[in-house]
C-alpha positions in Angstrom: -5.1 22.3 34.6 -8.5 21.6 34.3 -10.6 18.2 32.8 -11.9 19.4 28.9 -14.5 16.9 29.6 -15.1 17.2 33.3 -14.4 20.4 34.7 -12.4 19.0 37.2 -8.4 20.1 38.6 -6.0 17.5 37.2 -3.1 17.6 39.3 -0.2 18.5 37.5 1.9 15.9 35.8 -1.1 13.2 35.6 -2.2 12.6 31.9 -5.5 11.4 33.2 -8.7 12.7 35.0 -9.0 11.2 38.3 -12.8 11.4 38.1 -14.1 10.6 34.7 -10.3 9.3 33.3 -10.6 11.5 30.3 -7.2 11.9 28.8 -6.0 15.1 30.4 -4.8 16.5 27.4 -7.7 16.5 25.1 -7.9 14.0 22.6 -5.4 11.3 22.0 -3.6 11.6 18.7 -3.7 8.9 16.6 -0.9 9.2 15.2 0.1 5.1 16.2 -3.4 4.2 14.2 -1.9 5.9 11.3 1.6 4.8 10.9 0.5 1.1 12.1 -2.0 2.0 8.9 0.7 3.2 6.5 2.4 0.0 7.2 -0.6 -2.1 6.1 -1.1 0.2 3.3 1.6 2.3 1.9 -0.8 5.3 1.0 2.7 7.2 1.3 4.2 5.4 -1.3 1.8 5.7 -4.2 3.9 4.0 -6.8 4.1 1.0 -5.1 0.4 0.7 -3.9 -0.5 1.5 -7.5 1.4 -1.5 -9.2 0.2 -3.7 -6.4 -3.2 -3.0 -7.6 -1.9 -3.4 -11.4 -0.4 -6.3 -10.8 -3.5 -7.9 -9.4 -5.5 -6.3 -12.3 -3.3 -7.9 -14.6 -4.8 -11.1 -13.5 -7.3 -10.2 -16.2 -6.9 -11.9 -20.0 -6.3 -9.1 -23.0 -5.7 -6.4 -21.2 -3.5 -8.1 -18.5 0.2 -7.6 -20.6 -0.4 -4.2 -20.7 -1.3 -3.8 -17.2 1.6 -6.4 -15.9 4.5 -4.0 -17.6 3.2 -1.4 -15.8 3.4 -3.0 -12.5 6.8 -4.3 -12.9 7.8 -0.2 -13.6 5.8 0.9 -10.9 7.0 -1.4 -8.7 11.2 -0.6 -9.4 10.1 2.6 -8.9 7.5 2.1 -5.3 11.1 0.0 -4.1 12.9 2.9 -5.3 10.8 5.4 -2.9 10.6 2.7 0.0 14.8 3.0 -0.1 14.7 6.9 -0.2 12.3 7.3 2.4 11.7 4.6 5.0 8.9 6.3 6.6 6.8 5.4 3.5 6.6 2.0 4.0 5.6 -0.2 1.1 8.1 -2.6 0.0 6.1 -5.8 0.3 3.9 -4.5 -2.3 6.5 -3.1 -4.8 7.9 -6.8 -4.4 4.8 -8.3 -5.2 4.0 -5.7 -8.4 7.5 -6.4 -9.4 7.4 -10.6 -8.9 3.5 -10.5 -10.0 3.9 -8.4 -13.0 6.6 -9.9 -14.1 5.4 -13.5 -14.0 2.0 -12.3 -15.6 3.9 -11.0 -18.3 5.8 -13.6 -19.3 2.5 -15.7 -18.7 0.8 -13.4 -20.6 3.3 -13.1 -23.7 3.3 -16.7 -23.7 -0.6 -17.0 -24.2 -0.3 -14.2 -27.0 1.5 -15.4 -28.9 0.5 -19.0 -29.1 -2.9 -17.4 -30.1 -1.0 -15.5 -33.0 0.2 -18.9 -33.6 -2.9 -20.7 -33.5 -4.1 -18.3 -36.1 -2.2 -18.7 -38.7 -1.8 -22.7 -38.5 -3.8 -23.9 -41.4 -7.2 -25.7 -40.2 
């Protein structure tokens, strides 16, 4: 077999060139930067990764109870998908849409309605 980059006969069996130490099989595959990359973010698991980001949203007044029920159901179903198939990754962030949104919509709620109640106490 010869070097792609070199020109040079590899000796059969070695995964490197001797004189440039060019992998010997063309490029590496990178598919250890991918999964180590799916692991940080589950870009498999698209339920999960999108209540994560809900769930953070929901951070934001008015629109946040809204945005927090959504990231609790989101995130049942991300931890769903993580169970069904490990290879997707992404059951740190269902957990935190699901612990997240939930505690922003019971923060939420709260806040709503002592504003309803604020509004009809008489000045």
């Amino acid at each position: 077999m010869r070097c792609l980059t070199c020109g040079v006969e590899i000796a059969e069996g070695r995964q490197y060139c001797d004189r440039c130490a060019a992998f010997a099989g063309g490029a590496p595959t990178a598919s250890g930067a991918s999964d180590a990359l799916s692991k940080i973010v589950p870009y498999k698991n698209k339920p999960a990764l999108i209540g994560y980001y809900l769930a953070v949203f929901s951070l934001i007044p008015c629109i946040g109870l809204l945005l927090a029920i959504a990231a609790v159901a989101l995130g049942v179903r991300g931890l769903a998908v993580a169970r069904e198939t490990p290879q997707a990754h992404g059951k740190a962030h269902a957990w935190i849409a699901i612990v997240l949104g939930g505690l922003m919509l019971v923060l939420q709620g709260a806040c709503g309605v002592m504003f309803a109640l604020a509004l009809r106490a008489p000045s």
